[in-house]
N, C-alpha and C positions, 0 to 999 in steps of 0.2 A: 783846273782839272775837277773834273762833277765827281763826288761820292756818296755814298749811301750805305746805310745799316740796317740791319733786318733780322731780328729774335724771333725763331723757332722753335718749337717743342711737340714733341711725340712720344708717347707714353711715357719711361723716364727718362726719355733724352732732350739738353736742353741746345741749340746752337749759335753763337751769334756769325752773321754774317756780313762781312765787308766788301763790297765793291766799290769797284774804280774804275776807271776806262785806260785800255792795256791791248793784248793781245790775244785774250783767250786761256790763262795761264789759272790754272785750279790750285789752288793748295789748300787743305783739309789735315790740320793740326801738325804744320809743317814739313807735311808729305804730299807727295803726287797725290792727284785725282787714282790715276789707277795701281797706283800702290796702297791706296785706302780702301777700295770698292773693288774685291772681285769679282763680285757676281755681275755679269751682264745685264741683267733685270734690274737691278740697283741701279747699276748705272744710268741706264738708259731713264728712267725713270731719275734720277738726277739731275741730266743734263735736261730734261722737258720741259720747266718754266726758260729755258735759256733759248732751245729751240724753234718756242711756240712764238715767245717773242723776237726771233732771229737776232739776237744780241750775242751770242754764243764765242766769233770769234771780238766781239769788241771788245769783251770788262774781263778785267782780271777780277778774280775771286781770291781774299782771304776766309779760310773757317775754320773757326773753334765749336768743335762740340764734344760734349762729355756724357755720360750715363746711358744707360739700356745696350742692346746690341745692335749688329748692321742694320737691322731692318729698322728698328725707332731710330736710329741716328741720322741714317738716309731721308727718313720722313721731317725729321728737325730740320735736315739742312735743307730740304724742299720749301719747308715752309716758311724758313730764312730768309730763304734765296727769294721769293715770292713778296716777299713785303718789303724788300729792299730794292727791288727793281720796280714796285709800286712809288718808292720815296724817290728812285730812281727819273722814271717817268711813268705820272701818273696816268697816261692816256690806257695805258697797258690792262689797268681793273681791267673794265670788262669783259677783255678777253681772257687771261687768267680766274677771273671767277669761272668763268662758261667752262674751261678746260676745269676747276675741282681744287686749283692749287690754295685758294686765298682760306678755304674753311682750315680750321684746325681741328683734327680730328681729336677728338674728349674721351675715346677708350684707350681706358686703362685695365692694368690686373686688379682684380677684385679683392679684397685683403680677405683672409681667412678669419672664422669668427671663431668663437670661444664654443670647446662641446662639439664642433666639425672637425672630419679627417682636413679638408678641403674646403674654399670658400663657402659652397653649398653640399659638398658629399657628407653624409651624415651616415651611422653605422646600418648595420641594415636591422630594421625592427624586427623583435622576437616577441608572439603573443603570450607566447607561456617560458 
């Protein structure tokens, strides 16, 4: 049985990613796929390195991910999921690059500096 692993991360979310060859069966921190991810847009945009590669009903998926909210952790687990199905088979890069999934996106929040309301809002100047 072929398996593969693949570390994720998106702003502060980190995830690691297990697959295996199966049914098509999601579990995301020992919960359904759609008891984790309500939103549609999330979804749909989770299941897309699985699609693009049509592997979707073949591998079961374990995932661990922790920190940030729905939206970094969905991105974690994209990015997971995308380098594990690279270790998986590796013919797949190039088209996964072409679709966007292989970069890892580097924005994060900005930390707030010392003397600012806000990372950059400062008070508003008074001449006199």
């Amino acid at each position: 049985m072929h398996k593969a692993y693949g570390t994720g991360r998106r702003k502060t979310s980190s995830a690691r990613v297990y697959l295996h060859e199966g049914t098509g069966q999601i579990t995301i921190n020992s919960r359904d796929v759609d008891n984790f991810v309500q939103s549609k847009a999330l979804k749909s945009y989770l299941m897309a390195p699985l699609e693009k590669s049509q592997l979707d009903k073949k591998l079961d998926l374990r995932i661990c991910v922790a920190g940030g909210g729905p939206s970094g952790q969905v991105g974690a687990i994209v990015h997971g999921l995308t380098r594990a199905l690279i270790k998986y088979q590796s013919d797949l890069l190039p088209m996964l690059r072409r679709e966007g999934f292989v970069t890892r996106d580097a924005r994060k929040v900005e930390r707030k500096k010392v003397g600012l309301r806000k990372a950059r809002k400062a008070t508003q100047f008074s001449k006199r």
